[in-house]
TIROVO-465183 format. One record per residue (C-alpha): x, y, z. Coordinates in steps of 0.05 Angstrom, whole numbers, plus 5000, padded with zeros to 4 digits. Layout:
<atoms>
XYZ ...
</atoms>
This chain:
<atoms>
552648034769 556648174830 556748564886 558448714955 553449095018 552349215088 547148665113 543049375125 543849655057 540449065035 535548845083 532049465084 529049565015 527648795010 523248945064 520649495033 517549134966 517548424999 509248535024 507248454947 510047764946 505147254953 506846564982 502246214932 503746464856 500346204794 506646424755 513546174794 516946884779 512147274811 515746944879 521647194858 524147954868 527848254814 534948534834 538949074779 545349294789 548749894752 552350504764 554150354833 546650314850 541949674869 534549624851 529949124882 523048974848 517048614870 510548454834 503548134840 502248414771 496948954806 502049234849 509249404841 514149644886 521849834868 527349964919 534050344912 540050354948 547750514939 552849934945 558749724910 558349374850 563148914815 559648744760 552648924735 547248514707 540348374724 537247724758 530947364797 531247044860 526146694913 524147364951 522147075019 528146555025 532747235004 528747595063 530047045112 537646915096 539047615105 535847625167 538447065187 545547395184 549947805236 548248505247 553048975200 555148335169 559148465101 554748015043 557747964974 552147664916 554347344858 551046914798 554446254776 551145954725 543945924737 544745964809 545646634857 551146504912 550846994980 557046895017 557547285091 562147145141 562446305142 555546205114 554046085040 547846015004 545845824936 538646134914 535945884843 534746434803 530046604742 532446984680 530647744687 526847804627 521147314651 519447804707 513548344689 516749084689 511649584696 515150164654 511650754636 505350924666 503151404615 502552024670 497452534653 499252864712 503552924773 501653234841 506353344902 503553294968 506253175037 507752495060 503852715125 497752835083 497852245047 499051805107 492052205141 487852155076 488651395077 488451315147 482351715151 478351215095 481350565087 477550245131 470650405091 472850075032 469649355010 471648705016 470248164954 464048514933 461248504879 460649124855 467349094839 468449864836 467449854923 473149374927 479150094933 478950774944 478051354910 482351834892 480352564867 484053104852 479453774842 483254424837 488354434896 485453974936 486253164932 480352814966 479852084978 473751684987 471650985011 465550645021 461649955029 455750175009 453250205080 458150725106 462051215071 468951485097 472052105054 477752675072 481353145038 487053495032 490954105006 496154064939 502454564938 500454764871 493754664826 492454134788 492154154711 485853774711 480653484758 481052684755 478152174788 481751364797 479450814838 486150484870 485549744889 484549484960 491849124961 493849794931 491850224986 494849715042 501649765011 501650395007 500450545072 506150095091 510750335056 508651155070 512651595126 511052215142 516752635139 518052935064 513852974999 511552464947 510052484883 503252224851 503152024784 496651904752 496751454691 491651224639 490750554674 496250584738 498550984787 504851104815 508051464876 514251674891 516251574963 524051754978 527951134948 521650644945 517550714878 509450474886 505450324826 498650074820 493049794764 486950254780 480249944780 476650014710 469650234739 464650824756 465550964828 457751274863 456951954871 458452014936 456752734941 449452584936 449352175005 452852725048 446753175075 448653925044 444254195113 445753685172 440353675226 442153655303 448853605318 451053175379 459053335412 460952825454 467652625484 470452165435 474351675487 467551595525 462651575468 468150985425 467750595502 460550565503 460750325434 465849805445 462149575513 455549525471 457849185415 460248525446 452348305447 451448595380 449248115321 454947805292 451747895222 450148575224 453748975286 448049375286 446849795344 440650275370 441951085393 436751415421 438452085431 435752445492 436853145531 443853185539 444752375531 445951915481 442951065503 446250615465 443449915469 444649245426 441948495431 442447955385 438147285359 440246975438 436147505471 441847715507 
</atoms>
């Protein structure tokens, strides 16, 4: 393998896949990212064997071939190097040598076929939706999902797609966060998957909002197309509640209240909350709303 880039060309989708790699591995190739070069085009893969993330860009390539190196020193060698800087890789041996200016660096490198590829997804169905959307369903919900519980099936978030519209849901099983939004086009068939935690994070990180992805929704993955960056996730093998049955179908009194005022109030109250709980007491008056906390100090 051997090739020449802009510094740019290939810090930037290293830094797209490079929030999958964990600094502590159980298997030494899953520190590694996977780079592919053909056809004038490189590939960078990164994988925690729950998520996956793939990253294209055009360079020019001497010769092609496939190899694994050390993804964070790769990260910090390339940032390490001059802005626009002209980097040529090449393998020798067993060994990957980056040469840029009057630095050199030899990575080790693992044989390609070690590293898990997550191929086909088997896609029952693709939906398009705004990148905009996206980034506002997950924004909207992420933040009800669990943490290490137990009930394993809390630990993501939902995703539903019912007709033309693509809902996402999150809970803890004391709150419960869910928006939706609009498809192009109908779906084929309603479907409901539980993405992983991790999942949802990286997804997030990698999403802009200008353009359309692509959601693919396999038998036991799913996968997203966003511009050059590729997403692809296990899904959570579990009956998520129905959430439908906690939402009240006829609320009772409705309260507005300016939102800047009433989330300062809530801030201001909840330094003497309990720790444990965060719980907080609203009585609701005429045209006022007391909020009031203490905790086990009495304070």
């Amino acid at each position: 393998m051997k090739l020449t880039a802009e510094r740019e060309k290939l810090l930037a989708p290293l830094q797209s896949v490079i929030g999958v790699v964990e600094r502590r591995q159980t298997m030494p190739v899953l520190a590694n990212v996977l780079l592919g070069v053909a056809e004038g085009k490189l590939s960078i893969a990164a994988t925690d064997l729950e998520v996956e993330l793939v990253a294209g860009t055009e360079i020019a390539v001497q010769q092609p071939g496939d190899i694994t190196v050390p993804g964070r020193k790769f990260l910090d060698i390339l940032r390490a190097l001059p802005e626009k800087a002209a980097v040529s890789l090449s393998t020798e041996g067993e060994k990957m040598v980056i040469r840029a200016a009057r630095s050199r660096f030899t990575l080790s490198t693992l044989p390609a076929a070690e590293f898990p590829v997550i191929d086909d997804i088997n896609a029952q169905q693709t939906v398009e939706i705004p990148r905009k959307d996206l980034v506002r369903l997950l924004e909207k919900t992420h933040f009800s999902m669990a943490q290490q519980d137990v009930r394993y099936y809390l630990n993501g978030m939902l995703l539903e797609i019912d007709g033309a519209m693509l809902r996402a849901v999150a809970t803890d099983g004391h709150r419960l966060a869910l928006c939706e939004a609009t498809l192009d086009s109908k779906a084929r068939t309603s479907q409901q998957v539980i993405v992983p935690r991790k999942g949802v994070l990286e997804l997030q990180r990698v999403l802009t909002e200008e353009g359309t992805a692509a959601v693919a929704i396999g038998t036991h993955h799913v996968r997203a197309q966003i511009g050059d960056v590729r997403f692809t996730s296990k899904l959570i093998d579990g009956r998520f509640p129905e959430y439908s049955r906690v939402i009240p179908a006829a609320p009772g009194a409705a309260i507005r209240a300016d939102r800047d005022i009433l989330r300062q109030a809530l801030q201001r109250t909840a330094i003497l909350s309990n720790e444990k709980y965060r719980g907080i007491r609203i009585n609701v008056r005429n045209n006022a709303i007391k909020v009031q906390a203490h905790n086990p100090e009495q304070e």
